[in-house]
Each structure stands twice: as structure tokens, then as C-alpha cells.
C-alpha positions in Angstrom: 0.0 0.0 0.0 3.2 2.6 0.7 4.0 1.8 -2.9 0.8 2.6 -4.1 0.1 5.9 -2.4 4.3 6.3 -3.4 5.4 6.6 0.1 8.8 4.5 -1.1 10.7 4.8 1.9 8.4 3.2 4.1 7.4 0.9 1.5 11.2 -0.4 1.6 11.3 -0.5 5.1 8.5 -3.2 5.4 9.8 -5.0 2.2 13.4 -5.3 3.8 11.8 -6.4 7.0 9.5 -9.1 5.7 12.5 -10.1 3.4 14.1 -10.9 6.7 11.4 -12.9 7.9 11.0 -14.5 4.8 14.7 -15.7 4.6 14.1 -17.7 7.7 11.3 -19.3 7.0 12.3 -19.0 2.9 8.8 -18.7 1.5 10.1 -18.8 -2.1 6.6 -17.0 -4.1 6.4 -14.5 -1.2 10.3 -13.8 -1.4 9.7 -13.3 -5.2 7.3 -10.7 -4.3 9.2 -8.8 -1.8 11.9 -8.7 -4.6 9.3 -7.7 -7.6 8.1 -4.6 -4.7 11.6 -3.9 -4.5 11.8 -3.4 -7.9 8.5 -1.2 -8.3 10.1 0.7 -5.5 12.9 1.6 -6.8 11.0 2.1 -10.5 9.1 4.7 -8.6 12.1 6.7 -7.3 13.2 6.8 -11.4 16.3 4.5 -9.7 15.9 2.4 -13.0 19.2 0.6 -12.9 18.4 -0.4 -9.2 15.0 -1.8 -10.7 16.2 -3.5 -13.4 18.8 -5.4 -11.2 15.7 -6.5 -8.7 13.1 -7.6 -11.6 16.3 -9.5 -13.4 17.1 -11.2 -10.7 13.7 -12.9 -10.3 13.0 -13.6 -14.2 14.5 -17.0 -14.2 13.4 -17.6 -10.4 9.9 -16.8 -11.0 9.8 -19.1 -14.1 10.7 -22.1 -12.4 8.3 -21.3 -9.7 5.6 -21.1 -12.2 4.2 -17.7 -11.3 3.3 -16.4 -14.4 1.4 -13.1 -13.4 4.1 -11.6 -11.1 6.4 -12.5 -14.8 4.3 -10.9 -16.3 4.2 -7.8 -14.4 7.9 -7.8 -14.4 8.1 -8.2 -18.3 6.1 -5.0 -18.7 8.0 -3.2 -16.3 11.4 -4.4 -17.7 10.5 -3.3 -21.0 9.3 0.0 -20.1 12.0 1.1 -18.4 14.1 0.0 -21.4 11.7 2.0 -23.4 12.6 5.2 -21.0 16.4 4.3 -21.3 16.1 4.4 -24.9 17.2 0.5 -25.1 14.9 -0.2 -28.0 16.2 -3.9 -28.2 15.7 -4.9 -24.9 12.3 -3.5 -24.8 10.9 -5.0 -27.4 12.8 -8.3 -26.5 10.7 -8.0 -23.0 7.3 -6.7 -24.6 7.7 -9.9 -26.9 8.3 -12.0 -23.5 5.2 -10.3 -21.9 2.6 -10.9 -25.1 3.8 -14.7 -24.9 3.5 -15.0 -21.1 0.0 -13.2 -21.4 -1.2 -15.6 -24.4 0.1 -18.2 -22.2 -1.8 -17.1 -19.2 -5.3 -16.3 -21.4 -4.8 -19.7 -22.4 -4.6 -20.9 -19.2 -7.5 -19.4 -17.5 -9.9 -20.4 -20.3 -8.8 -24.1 -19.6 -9.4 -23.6 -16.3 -12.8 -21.6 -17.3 -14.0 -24.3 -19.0 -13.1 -26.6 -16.5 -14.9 -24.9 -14.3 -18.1 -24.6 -16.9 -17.7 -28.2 -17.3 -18.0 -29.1 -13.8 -20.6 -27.1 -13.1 -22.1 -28.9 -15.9 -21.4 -32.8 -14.1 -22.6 -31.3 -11.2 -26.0 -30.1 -12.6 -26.2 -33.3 -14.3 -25.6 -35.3 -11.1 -28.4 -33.0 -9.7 -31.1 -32.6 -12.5 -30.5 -36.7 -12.2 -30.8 -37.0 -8.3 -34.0 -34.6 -8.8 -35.3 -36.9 -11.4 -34.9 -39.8 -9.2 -36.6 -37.9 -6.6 -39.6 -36.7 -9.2 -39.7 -40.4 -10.0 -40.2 -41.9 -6.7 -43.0 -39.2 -5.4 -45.1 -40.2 -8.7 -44.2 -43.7 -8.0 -45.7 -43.1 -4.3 -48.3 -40.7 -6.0 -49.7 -43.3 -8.6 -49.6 -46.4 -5.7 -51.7 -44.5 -3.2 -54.2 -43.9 -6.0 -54.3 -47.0 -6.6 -54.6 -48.2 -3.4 -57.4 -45.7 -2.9 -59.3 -46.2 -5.8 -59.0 -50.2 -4.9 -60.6 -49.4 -1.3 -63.6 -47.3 -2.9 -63.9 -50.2 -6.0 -64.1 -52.6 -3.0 -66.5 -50.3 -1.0 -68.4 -49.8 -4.1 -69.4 -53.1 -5.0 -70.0 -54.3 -1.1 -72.3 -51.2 -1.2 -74.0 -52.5 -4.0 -73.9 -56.2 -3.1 -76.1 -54.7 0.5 -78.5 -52.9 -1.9 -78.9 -55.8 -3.9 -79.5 -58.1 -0.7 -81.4 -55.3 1.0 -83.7 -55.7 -2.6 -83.6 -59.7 -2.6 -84.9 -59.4 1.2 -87.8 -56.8 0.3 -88.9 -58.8 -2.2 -88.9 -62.0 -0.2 -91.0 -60.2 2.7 -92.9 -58.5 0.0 -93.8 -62.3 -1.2 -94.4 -63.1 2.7 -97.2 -60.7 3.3 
């Protein structure tokens, strides 16, 4: 945040003092960090030989690490301070590196996009399924206790009309009687 609001001097005196924690405990992605803030620190003073030495000494550090935003970030800087210094070479040999490492990154986050769509997509599957299953089994329960129900009143039904019919064979027995 010192860096941001370009307060360098306390920015470098919390970088060199978590850079002394970090030594001990050598948190390598954090340690490249603390280095790349170096770097922007020293970019902000215009100290541009300073900053080139902290974002150089990173490059092949943060490439084996795999951290290809914080190389990106340093690629850009690198080849705008060459750009400032007139070094019309090494700028454009660090704008290349910084297109590449951005296609690279692009490509990577739409992998992991549609890995991410297509997961959503199993796991909407796996729930429009369970919901189905569920759907299934309360018509299943649905249909059975209509059908038990209807079989009760079918039942009730005829015994109600096997009475009437008895009640109607009994009247007209009496009905003979008198």
C-alpha cells in the first residue's frame, strides 16, 4: 500500500523487514514478491538501474516457480524502463516475453474456465438426475396411493351394492311373505 500511495521509503522498510522474515522461514513465491516490490520501489524513485537489477534477478526464479502473473508484471516493467532508457532492443525483446507469457496465461485461464463450466455442468447433471430420481419416486408413491385408494372405494363400491342388492332380494322376499 506505501507503494501505491508512493510513500517509497516506508514501502522499503516493510519489504526489507518481511525479506528478513521470509529468509528464515524461505517462502520462495512471497520472497519473489518482496523482490518484484523492490523493484516497483525503486521504479518509482526513477532509480531504474536499481529496478532492473531486482526484476532481473527474479525472471529465471519466478519461471521455475511457475508464477506467471508476477512474470508478467515484471516483463512490462522491464520493457518500459528500457523504453525510458532508450534501449529499443531490450524492450521489445521483453514486450515480446510479456505478449507470450499473457497468451500463455489467457490460455490458461480459459482451460481452467471451461473446466470450471464443465464441472458445473457434471454437477448439474448429477443433480437434475438426483432430482429426477426424486420426481420419479413421489409419482411412483403418488400413482400407488391412487391406486390403493381407488381399490378401497372399487371394494367399497361393489360391497355397497352387493347390500343394496340383498337389501332388494330381502324386500322382495317379505314383500312375497305378506
Amino acid at each position: 500500500s506505501f507503494i501505491q500511495i508512493k510513500k517509497y521509503d516506508s514501502a522499503a522498510y516493510y519489504v526489507q523487514r518481511a525479506l528478513k522474515v521470509l529468509h528464515k522461514n524461505d517462502t520462495s513465491i512471497l520472497k519473489l514478491n518482496a523482490y518484484k516490490n523492490l523493484g516497483d520501489i525503486h521504479l518509482g524513485k526513477r532509480s531504474y538501474d536499481s529496478a532492473i537489477y531486482y526484476y532481473e534477478s527474479i525472471l529465471k526464479k519466478t519461471e521455475a516457480a511457475n508464477q506467471s502473473y508476477i512474470l508478467s508484471n515484471v516483463y512490462s516493467k522491464l520493457s518500459n524502463i528500457y523504453s525510458v532508457l532508450n534501449d529499443d532492443k531490450k524492450s521489445k525483446a521483453y514486450q515480446d516475453q510479456y505478449i507470450t507469457i499473457n497468451k500463455k496465461i489467457s490460455k490458461l485461464e480459459e482451460e481452467a474456465l471451461e473446466a470450471s463450466i464443465e464441472s458445473m455442468g457434471q454437477k448439474n447433471k448429477a443433480e437434475l438426475k438426483t432430482s429426477r430420481t426424486i420426481f420419479n419416486i413421489i409419482i411412483g408413491f403418488m400413482i400407488l396411493t391412487f391406486g390403493i385408494i381407488a381399490y378401497h372405494f372399487i371394494k367399497k363400491f361393489r360391497k355397497v351394492k352387493a347390500d343394496k342388492k340383498k337389501k332388494g332380494e330381502l324386500l322382495y322376499e317379505k314383500e312375497e311373505e305378506l
